[in-house]
N, C-alpha and C positions, 0 to 999 in steps of 0.2 A: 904837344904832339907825341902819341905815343909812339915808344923805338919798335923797329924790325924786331919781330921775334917772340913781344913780352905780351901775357894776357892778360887780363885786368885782373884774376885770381892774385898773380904773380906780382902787378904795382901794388896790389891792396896791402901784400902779404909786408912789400919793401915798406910801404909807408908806416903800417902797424911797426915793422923794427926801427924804421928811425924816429918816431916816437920814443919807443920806449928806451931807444939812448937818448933819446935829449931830456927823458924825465928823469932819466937816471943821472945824469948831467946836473939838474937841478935839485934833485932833492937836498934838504940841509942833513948834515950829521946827525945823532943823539947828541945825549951828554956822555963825556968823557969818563973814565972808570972813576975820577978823580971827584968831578963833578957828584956823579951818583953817589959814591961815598959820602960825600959832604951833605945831601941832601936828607940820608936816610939818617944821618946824624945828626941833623937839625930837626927831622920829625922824632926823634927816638928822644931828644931836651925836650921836647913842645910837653909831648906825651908824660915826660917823667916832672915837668912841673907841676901839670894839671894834679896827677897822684898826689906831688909833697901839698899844693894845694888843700887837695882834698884831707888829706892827713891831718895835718896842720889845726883845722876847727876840730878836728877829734882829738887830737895829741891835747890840746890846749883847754878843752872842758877837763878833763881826765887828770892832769895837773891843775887845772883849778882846785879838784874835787879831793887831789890828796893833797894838797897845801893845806887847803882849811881843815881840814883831818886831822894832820900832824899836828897842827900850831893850835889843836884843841879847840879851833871857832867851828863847832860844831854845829850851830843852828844855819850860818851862812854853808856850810855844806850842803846840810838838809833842804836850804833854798835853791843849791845847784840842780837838783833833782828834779827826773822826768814829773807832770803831775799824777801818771799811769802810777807811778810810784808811792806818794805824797797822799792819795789818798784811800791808800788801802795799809799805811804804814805811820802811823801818828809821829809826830817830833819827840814825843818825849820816848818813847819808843826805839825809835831808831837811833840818840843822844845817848840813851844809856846802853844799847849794845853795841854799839860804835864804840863806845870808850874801854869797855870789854874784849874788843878785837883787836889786837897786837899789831898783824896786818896794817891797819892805817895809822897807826903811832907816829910813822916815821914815813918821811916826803921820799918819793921815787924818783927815778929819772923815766921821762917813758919813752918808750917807743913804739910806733905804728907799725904795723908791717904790713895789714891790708886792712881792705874792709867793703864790707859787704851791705848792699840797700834793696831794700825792698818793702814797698805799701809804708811809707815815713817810718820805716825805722833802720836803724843802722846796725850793723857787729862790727865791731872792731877787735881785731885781734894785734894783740898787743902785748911786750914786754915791760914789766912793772919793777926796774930798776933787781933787784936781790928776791924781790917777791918768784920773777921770773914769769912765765906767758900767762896771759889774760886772755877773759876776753870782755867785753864793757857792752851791754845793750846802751843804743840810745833813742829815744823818741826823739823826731826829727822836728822842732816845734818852729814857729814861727819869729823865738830869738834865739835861736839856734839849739844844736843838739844839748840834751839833755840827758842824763845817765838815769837807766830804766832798771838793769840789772850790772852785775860783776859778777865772774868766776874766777877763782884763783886757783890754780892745777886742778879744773872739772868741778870744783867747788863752789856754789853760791857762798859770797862775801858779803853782800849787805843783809841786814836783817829783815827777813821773811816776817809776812803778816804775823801779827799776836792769833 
């Protein structure tokens, strides 16, 4: 029954506010400053493993390709290589100015620092132990990357067509 006085403008207007305290009433908190923190710190790990991931098959052709280098098994080098590469670049070719090139003598430590994809092929940019920054092309093949080109301080390093 409605009271002396009230017009239904006036109940509608009461009922709309005790609504909107009793939702107010229920709604649940956020997350705590503490909570968030922890959250965006667990996406910013998720994030930064994918990277070492990713790095990881490039760091690992790229040491492959100066092992066999250094220790002189130069034909298994020449096998590391993109076939963009292999066949515009003969073995005995690229055996004899490889051996020629000081550069590969001596095994690196590498490091990734990024790298970049686009239409199957990759750049990676990279530090090459005393040689200091790279950068490594790779055709992205179907047994994994493969090294297409190298530059050593803006310099192509492998040996260019005869």
């Amino acid at each position: 029954m409605p009271q002396k006085g009230t017009t239904a403008p006036h109940r509608r207007l009461r009922l709309e506010w005790l609504f909107v305290i009793a939702s107010a009433g229920c709604a649940t908190p956020g997350p705590s400053p503490e909570e968030q923190v922890r959250a965006v710190e667990e996406q910013n790990r998720k994030i930064q493993e994918e990277i070492n991931r990713t790095h990881r098959r490039y760091q690992s052709a790229i040491s492959e390709f100066w092992q066999a280098t250094s220790s002189s098994e130069l034909d298994r080098a020449y096998d590391l290589l993109a076939p963009t590469y292999t066949t515009m670049v003969p073995r005995a070719s690229f055996v004899e100015r490889i051996k020629a090139n000081g550069a590969f003598a001596k095994n690196v430590d590498v490091k990734v620092m990024r790298t970049t994809s686009q239409a199957g092929s990759t750049v990676a940019r990279c530090v090459l132990g005393d040689l200091g920054y790279a950068e490594v092309r790779f055709a992205d093949t179907l047994g994994g990357p493969r090294i297409s080109a190298i530059s050593l301080g803006g310099m192509q390093a492998l040996p260019t067509p005869p």
